[in-house]
N, C-alpha and C positions, 0 to 999 in steps of 0.2 A: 362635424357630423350632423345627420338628420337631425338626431336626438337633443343636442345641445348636451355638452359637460357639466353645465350647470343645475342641472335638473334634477340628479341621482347626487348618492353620495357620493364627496370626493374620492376615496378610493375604488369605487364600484366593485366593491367585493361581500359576497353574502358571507357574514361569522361561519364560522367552524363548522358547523351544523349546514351548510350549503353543501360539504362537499367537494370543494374547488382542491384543484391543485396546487400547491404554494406556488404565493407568486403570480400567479394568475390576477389577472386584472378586467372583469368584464365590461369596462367603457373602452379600454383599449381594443379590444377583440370586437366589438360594435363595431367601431370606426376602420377594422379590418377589414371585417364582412362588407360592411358600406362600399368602402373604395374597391374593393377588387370585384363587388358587386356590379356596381358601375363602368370598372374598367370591363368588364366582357359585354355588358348589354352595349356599350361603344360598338363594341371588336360586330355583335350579331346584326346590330340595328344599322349600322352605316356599311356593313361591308357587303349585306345582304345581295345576291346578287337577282337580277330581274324574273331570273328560273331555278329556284329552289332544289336541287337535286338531290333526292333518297340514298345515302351512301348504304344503310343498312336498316333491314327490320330485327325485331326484337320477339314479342310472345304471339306475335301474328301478322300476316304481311300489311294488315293496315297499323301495327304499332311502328312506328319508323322512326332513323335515327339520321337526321341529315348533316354533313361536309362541319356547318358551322355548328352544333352540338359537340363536334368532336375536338373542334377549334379552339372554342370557350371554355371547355373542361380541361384544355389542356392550358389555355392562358392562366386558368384559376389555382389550377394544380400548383402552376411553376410561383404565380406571384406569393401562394399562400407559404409554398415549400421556404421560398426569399426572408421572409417573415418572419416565419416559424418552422425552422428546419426539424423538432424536434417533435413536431404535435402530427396523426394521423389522418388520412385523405380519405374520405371514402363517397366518391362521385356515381352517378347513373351511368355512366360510357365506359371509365375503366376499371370501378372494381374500388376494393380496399386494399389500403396499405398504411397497416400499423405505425403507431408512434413510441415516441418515450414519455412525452410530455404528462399525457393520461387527458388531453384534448385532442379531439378527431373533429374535422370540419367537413361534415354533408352536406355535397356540391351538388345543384340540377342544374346545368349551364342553359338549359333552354326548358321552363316545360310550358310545356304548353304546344307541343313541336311539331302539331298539323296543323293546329293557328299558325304559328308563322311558315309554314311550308305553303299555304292561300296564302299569306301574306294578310289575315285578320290581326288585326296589334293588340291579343286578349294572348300576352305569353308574358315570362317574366323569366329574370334570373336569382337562383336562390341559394346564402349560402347562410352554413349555422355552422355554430362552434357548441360543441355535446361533450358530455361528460357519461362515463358508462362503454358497455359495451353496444355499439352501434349495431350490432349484426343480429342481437337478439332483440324482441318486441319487448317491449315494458323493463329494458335494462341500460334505457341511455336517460336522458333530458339534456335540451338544447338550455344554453347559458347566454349567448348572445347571437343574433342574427337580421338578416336583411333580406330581404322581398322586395326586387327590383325591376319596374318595369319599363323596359328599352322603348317601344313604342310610347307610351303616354307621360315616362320620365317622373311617375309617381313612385313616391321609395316608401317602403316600412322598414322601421327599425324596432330592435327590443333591447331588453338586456337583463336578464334574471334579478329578479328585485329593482329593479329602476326603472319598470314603463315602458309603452310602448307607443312610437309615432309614426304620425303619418306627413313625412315633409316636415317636421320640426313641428307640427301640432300634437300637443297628449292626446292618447287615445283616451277613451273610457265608457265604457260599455254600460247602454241604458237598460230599464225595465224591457222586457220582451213583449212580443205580443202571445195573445192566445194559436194556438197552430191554424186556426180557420180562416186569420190573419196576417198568417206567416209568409215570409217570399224567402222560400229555400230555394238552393242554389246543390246540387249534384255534378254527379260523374258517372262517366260509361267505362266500363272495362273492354278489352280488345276481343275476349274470347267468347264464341258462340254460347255457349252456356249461361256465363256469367250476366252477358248483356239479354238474355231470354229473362233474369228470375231479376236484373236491374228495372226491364219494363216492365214485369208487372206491378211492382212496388210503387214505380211513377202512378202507374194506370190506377192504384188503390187509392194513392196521395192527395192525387192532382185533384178531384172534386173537394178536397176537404183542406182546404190551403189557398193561398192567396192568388198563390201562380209558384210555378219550380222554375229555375234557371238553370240553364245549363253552357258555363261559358268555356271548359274549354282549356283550363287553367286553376286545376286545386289550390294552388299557392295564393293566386289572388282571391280566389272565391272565399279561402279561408279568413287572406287579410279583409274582403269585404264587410262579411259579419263583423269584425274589428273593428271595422268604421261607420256600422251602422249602417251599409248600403244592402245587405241582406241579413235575415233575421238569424236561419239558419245553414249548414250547410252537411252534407253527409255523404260521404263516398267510402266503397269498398274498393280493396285494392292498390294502396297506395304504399308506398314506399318510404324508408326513414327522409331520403335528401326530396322525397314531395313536399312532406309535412312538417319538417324537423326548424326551419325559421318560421313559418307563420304560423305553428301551433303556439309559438313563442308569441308573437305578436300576439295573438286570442288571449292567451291566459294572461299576459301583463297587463293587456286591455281589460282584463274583468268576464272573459269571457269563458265557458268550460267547454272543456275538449274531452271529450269521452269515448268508449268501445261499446260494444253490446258483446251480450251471452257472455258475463262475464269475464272479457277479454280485452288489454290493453289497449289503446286506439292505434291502429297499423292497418297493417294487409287485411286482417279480417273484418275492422270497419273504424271509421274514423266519422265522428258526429261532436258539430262544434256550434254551438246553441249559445243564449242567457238567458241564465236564470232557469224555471220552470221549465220553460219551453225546452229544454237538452232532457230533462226527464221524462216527457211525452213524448217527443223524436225517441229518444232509446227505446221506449216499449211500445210505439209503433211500427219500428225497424225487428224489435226481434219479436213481437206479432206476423210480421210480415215474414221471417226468415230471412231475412234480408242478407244475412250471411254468407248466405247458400247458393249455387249455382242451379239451375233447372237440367233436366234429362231431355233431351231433345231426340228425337225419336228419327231414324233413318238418314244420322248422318256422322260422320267421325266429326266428334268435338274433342278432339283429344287435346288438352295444353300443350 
């Protein structure tokens, strides 16, 4: 695996106090997520076909769910099911389905899914092993997981208490800069609303910052900060199997993943910084309302 077994403890298991379910073993679960990580960015990246077809949209007709999304979630499903017949699936495409185990594995088999519908190679495939309930905000935590990206063949790996890498190098997360120095990295949400109260937040930021990115792919943006390629990164609207491996990767890296307005990091905002710099993004995002969607006047924005 990425990570190398030698790295973490031999058992990779955090004491009693982690949480884990007997038995459980988090370097195994790593090198899980790993391989059937890579087995679907295979199945996306080479089978790709020249014209990319929209099989279905999702919260709006530019949010889309194409042929090979449906494909890789179902290869991930079945290899993970193989594995671990006893532990819970809960993907972007088909949904949840409970386990026994008290491990549920949050599957995004492509995000990044208009990058790769251009055929831009800023997508990845993501899979995490969580402990909790997945369904509610602020009642899971990821234990082990992979960030995998099919075009560039760059992997992250974590594993709760044992680190995080990039291709078999330790992460570790340096001194931050001041935000006037900052290269944050965002997201746009699909819905007329949301993406009105997302620009003006850019439009407040963007003189007071280094530059904002905007690639396209939460998972890598997040693993970026991880590696030091952006300072910080912040999106509303994201989903557990968006965030749930590479928020793993940030905090093994040293890095902190935060919410605003008091609220866990999720759907209502996910902001992933070091150091100082995460507590100046928080209280210029919930300055900004950043949480909130805009009223748009003369037009159905209905979700």
């Amino acid at each position: 695996m990425s990570a190398g077994g030698a790295t973490g403890p031999a058992a990779g298991v955090p004491g009693p106090a982690g949480g884990l379910p007997a038995g459980v073993r988090v370097v195994e679960l790593m090198e899980l997520a790993e391989r059937v990580a890579r087995q679907a960015g295979a199945l996306v990246r080479d089978q790709r076909p020249a014209r990319v077809r929209v099989a279905a949209t999702k919260s709006s007709p530019t949010d889309v769910v194409t042929e090979m999304d449906t494909a890789a979630e179902a290869l991930l499903r079945t290899r993970l099911s193989e594995a671990r017949p006893d532990d819970g699936l809960h993907g972007e495409e088909q949904g949840r389905q409970p386990g026994t185990s008290g491990v549920t594995w949050l599957i995004d088999p492509i995000d990044g899914t208009v990058n790769y519908l251009y055929g831009i190679p800023a997508y990845a495939v993501s899979v995490a092993a969580v402990v909790g309930d997945s369904s509610v905000p602020g009642a899971w935590r990821p234990i082990a997981g992979c960030v995998h990206g099919p075009a560039t063949g760059e992997t992250w790996t974590a594993g709760s208490g044992l680190g995080a890498w990039l291709d078999g190098e330790r992460l570790a997360a340096q001194e931050p800069p001041e935000l006037a120095h900052a290269l944050i990295g965002t997201g746009f949400g699909y819905q007329p609303r949301r993406r009105a109260r997302q620009a003006r937040v850019v439009a407040d930021l963007l003189p007071r910052v280094r530059d904002i990115r905007r690639i396209g792919c939460s998972a890598i943006d997040v693993c970026m900060v991880a590696s030091g390629r952006q300072d910080a990164f912040f999106e509303r609207g994201l989903n557990p199997w968006d965030i749930a491996a590479s928020t793993l990767v940030a905090t093994e890296a040293g890095v902190s993943v935060r919410g605003i307005d008091g609220r866990p990091p999720g759907d209502h905002m996910v902001v992933v910084a070091r150091g100082p710099l995460a507590d100046v993004l928080v209280g210029e995002l919930e300055r900004l309302e950043a949480g909130g969607d805009e009223q748009i006047e003369g037009r159905d924005t209905r979700d």
